[in-house]
C-alpha positions in Angstrom: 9.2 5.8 13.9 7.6 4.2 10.9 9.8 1.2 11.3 8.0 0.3 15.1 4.7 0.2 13.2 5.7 -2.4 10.5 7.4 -4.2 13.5 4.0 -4.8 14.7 2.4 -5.6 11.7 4.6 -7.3 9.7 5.7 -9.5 12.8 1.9 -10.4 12.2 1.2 -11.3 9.1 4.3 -12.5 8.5 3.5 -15.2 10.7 0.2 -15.6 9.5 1.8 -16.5 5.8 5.1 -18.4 7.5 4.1 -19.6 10.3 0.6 -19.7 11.3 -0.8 -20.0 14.5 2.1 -20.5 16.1 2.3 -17.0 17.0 -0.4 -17.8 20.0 2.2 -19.7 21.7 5.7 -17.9 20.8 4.9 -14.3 19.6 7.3 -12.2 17.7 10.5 -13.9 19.4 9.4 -17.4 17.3 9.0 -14.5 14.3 12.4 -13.0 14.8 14.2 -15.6 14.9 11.8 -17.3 11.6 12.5 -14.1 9.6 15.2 -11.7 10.4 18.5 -12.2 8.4 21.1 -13.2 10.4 24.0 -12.0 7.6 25.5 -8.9 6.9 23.6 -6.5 5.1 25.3 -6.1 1.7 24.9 -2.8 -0.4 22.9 -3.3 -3.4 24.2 -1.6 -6.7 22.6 1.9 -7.3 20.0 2.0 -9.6 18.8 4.9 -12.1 15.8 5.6 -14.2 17.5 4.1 -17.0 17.9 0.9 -15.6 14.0 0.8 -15.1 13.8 1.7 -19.3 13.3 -2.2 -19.7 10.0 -4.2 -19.0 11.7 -6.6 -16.8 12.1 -4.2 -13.8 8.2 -3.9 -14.0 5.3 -5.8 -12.6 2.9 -3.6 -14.8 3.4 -0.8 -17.4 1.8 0.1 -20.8 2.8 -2.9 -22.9 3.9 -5.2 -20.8 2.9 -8.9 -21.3 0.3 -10.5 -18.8 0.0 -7.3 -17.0 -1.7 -8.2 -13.6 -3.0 -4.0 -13.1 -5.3 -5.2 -16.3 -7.2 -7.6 -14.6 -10.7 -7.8 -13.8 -13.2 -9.6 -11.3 -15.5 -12.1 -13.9 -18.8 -11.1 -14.4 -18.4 -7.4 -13.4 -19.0 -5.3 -16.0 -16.1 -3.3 -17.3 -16.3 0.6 -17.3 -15.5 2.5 -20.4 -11.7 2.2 -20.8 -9.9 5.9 -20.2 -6.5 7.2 -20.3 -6.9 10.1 -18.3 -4.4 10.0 -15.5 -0.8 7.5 -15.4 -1.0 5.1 -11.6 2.4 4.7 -9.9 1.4 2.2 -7.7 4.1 0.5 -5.1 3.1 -3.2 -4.1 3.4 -3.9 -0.4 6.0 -6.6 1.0 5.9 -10.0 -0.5 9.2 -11.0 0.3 9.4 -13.6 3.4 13.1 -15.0 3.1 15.3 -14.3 5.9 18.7 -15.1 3.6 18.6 -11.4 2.6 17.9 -8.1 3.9 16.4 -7.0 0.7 14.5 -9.0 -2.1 16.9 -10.2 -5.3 14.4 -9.2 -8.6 14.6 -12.5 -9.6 13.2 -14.3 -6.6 10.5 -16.4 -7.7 8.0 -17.1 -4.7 8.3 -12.9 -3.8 7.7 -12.0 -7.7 4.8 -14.3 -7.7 3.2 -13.1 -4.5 3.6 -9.4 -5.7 2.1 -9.9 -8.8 -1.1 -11.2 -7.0 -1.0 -8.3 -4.5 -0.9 -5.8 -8.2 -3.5 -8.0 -9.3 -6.1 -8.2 -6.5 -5.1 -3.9 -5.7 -3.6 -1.8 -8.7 -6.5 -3.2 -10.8 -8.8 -0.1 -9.4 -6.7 2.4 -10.7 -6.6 0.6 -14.4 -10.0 1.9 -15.6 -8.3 5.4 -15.4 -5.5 5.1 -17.6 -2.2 2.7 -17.5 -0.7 1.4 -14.3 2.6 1.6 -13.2 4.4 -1.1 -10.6 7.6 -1.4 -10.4 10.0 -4.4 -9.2 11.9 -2.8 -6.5 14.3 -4.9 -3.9 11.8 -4.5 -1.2 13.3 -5.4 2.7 12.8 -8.2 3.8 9.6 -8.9 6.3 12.3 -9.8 9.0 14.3 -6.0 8.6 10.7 -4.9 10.7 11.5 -7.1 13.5 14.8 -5.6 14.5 16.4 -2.4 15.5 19.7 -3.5 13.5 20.6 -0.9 11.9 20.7 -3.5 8.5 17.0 -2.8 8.9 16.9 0.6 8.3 20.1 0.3 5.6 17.1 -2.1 4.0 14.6 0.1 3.7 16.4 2.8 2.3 17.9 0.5 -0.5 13.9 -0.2 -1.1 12.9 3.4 -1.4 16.1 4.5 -3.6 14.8 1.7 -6.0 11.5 3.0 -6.2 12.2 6.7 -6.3 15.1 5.7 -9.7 11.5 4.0 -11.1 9.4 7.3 -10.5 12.1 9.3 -12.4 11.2 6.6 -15.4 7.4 6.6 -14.9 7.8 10.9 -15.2 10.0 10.3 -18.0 7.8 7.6 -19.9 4.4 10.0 -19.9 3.7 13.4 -21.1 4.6 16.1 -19.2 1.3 17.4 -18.4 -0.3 14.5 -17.7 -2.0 13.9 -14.1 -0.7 11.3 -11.7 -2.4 8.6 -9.3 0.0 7.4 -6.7 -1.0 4.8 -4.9 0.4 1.8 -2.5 0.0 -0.2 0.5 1.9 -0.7 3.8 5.7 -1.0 2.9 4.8 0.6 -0.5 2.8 3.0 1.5 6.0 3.9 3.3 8.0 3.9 0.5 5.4 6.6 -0.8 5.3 8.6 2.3 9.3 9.9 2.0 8.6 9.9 -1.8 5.9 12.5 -1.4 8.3 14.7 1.4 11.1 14.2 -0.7 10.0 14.8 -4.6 6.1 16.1 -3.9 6.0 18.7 -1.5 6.5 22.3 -2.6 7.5 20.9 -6.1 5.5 21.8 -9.5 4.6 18.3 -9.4 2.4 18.1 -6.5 -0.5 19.9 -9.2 -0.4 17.3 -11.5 -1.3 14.5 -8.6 -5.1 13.7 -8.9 -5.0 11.8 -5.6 -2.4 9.8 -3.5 -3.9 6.6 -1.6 -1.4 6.6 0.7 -3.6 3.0 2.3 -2.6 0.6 5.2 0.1 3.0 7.2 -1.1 5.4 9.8 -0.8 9.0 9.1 -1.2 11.9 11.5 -3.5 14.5 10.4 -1.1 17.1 11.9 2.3 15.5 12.9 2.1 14.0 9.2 0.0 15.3 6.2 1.7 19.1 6.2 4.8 17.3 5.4 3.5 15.5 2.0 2.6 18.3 0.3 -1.2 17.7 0.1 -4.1 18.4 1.8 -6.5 15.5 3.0 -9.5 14.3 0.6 -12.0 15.6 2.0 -15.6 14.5 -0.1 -15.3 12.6 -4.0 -15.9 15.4 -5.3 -12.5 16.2 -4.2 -8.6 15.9 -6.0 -5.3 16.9 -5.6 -5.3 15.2 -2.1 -4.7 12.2 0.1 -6.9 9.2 1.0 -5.8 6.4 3.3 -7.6 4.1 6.1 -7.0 1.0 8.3 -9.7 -1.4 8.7 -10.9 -3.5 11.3 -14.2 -5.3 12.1 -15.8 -5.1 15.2 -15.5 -6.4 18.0 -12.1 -4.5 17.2 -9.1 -4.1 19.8 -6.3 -1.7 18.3 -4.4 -1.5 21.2 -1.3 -2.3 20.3 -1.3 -0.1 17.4 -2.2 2.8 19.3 0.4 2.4 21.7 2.9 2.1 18.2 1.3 4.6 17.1 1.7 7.1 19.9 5.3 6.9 20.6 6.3 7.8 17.1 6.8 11.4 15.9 5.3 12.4 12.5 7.2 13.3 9.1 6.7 16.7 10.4 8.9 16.1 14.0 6.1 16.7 15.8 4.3 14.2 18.8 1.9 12.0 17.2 0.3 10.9 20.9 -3.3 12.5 20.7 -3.2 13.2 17.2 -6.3 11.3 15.0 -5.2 9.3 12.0 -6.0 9.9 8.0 -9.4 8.2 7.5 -11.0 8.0 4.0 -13.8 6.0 3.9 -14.2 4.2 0.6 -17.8 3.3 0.9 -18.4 7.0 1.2 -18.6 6.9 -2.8 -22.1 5.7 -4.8 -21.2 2.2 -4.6 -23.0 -0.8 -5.7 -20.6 -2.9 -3.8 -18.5 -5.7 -4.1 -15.2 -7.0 -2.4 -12.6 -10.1 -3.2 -11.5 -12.7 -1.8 -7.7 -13.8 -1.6 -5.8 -16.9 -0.7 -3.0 -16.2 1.5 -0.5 -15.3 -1.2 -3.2 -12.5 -1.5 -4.1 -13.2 -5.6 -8.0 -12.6 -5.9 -9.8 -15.9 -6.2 -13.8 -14.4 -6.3 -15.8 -11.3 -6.7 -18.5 -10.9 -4.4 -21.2 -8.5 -5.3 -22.2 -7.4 -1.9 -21.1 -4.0 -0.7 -18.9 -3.9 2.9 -20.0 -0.9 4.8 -18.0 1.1 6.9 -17.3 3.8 9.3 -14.2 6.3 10.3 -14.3 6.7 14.3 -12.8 9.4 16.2 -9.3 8.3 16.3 -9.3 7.2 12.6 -9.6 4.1 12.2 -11.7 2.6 9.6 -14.8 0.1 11.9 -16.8 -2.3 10.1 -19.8 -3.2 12.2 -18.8 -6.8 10.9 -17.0 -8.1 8.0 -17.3 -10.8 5.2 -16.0 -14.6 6.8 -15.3 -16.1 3.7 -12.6 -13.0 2.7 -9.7 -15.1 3.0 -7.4 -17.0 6.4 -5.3 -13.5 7.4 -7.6 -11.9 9.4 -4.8 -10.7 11.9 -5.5 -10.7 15.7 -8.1 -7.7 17.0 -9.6 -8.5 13.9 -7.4 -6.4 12.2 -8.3 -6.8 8.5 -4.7 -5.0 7.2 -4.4 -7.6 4.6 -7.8 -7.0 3.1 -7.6 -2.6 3.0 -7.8 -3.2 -0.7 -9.9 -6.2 -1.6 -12.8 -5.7 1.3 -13.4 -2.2 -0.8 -12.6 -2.9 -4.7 -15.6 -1.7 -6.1 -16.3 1.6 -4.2 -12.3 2.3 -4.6 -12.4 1.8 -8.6 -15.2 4.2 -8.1 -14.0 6.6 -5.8 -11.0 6.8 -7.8 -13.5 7.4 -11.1 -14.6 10.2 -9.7 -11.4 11.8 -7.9 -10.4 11.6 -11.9 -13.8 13.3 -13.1 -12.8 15.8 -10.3 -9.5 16.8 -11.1 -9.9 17.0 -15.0 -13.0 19.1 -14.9 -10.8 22.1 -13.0 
């Protein structure tokens, strides 16, 4: 399900950050054998909501030291700071080691690599209110390239990490006070069951302003009744879901169409014919501006010129062409994955402004 979609696009870019362009020549066996564990998958000690009451289980949180969520691209002005909604934002997979199925909290080049991902994508939501990323024991980029069954035993040690950290995020902020959840690709997923599991149908689900559920595809109708929320459907709209895939055009998504298609939704329905979620972030009254990132995805520029973009009938997000000076991880089909984020920073600081303006005004 899920799983043959991050095969695909983890196999990918996990090869564009280990092993470059060797892929043209070897493909995902030279990846498989590169990145998926060959050891045992070892159970990892349960974690709770207490365990994630101290500051070292966090990437960012209200207080924290060096918090990457607070940064901000030089020479763009910053808006008017707000605390007006809480962001639980789940970073997506910077773990590349193959000696594990899941990411030990203390393992250097993955902490480093996630903190640039918080840095170059949580900082959107930080104009909003205080952002919330936790250190979970993400799998492994190799668990995606398998059909072990350590790979799905990985995942689900990654979620049950990030769903004890929710329970301390609801616990650390008032009880009335409105939510942003947000993520990208495995944090995306990890996001998806969050929302089946501990959104839909609860008393929560009316204290979410918006979920930017960004870089997984999500079925319209095999997915989005499942999560508990409707789609967003204009900026003027909250209490919804946004989400998008980019590619530049000439663009050849064929392979994750195929993925795509042979995959039932969250709801057990087909998802063959269905379109995908597609928000367009440049939709909002932007002035523009994307980053550029090195490969271990930490923003190195702001760019003042706004990327434009359109949804096209099977919901994926087309740009008629995009920056070249982005960054190297431009993935094949010019599939710009890595960049769902960075290619729309401004327009998504503001769309998420006035998702906020929306949603507090009720």
């Amino acid at each position: 399900m899920a799983r043959k979609f991050l095969f695909f696009i983890a196999g990918i870019v996990g090869l564009i950050l280990a092993a470059g362009i060797a892929w043209q020549f070897y493909g995902v066996e030279l990846v498989r054998a590169a990145l998926v564990p060959s050891a045992a998958f070892t159970p990892l000690p349960a974690r709770t909501a207490a365990d994630y009451g101290t500051s070292k289980l966090w990437l960012a949180k209200p207080g924290i030291k060096d918090d990457p969520s607070s940064w901000r691209p030089k020479g763009l002005e910053a808006p008017v700071a707000e605390d007006r909604a809480a962001t639980f934002f789940v970073h997506p997979t910077s773990y590349l080691n193959r000696g594990t199925w899941n990411a030990p909290v203390a393992d250097a080049d993955a902490n480093e690599m996630a903190k640039g991902l918080v840095q170059g994508q949580a900082s959107v939501f930080a104009a909003q209110g205080a952002v919330w990323a936790p250190r979970y024991r993400q799998a492994t980029f190799g668990s995606f390239l398998t059909q072990q069954s350590e790979s799905k035993l990985a995942l689900n040690a990654a979620y049950q990490d990030v769903s004890a950290a929710f329970d301390a995020f609801l616990a650390a902020i008032p009880a009335d006070k409105p939510i942003i959840l947000a993520g990208h690709s495995q944090g995306t997923v990890h996001l998806l069951r969050l929302m089946q599991e501990r959104v839909a149908g609860k008393p929560i689900a009316k204290r979410i302003v918006a979920a930017y559920l960004i870089g997984w595809p999500i079925s319209i109708t095999a997915d989005v009744p499942a999560l508990g929320l409707p789609l967003c459907s204009d900026t003027q709209k909250s209490n919804c879901i946004l989400g998008w895939q980019s590619f530049a055009e000439p663009a050849d998504t064929k392979l994750l169409d195929e993925v795509y298609e042979a995959s039932p939704g969250f709801t057990g329905a087909a998802r063959k014919g269905t379109p995908m979620v597609c928000t367009n972030p440049t939709g909002s009254k932007d002035q523009g501006g994307y980053l550029t990132l090195s490969l271990k995805a930490a923003p190195q520029t702001y760019v003042p010129t706004p990327v434009k973009a359109t949804c096209n009938a099977a919901g994926y997000l087309i740009m008629p062409f995009a920056p070249s000076d982005v960054g190297a991880a431009v993935l094949p089909g010019n599939n710009y994955h890595v960049y769902d984020y960075a290619l729309f920073w401004r327009a998504i600081e503001q769309d998420v402004a006035a998702r906020v303006a929306a949603f507090t005004s009720k």
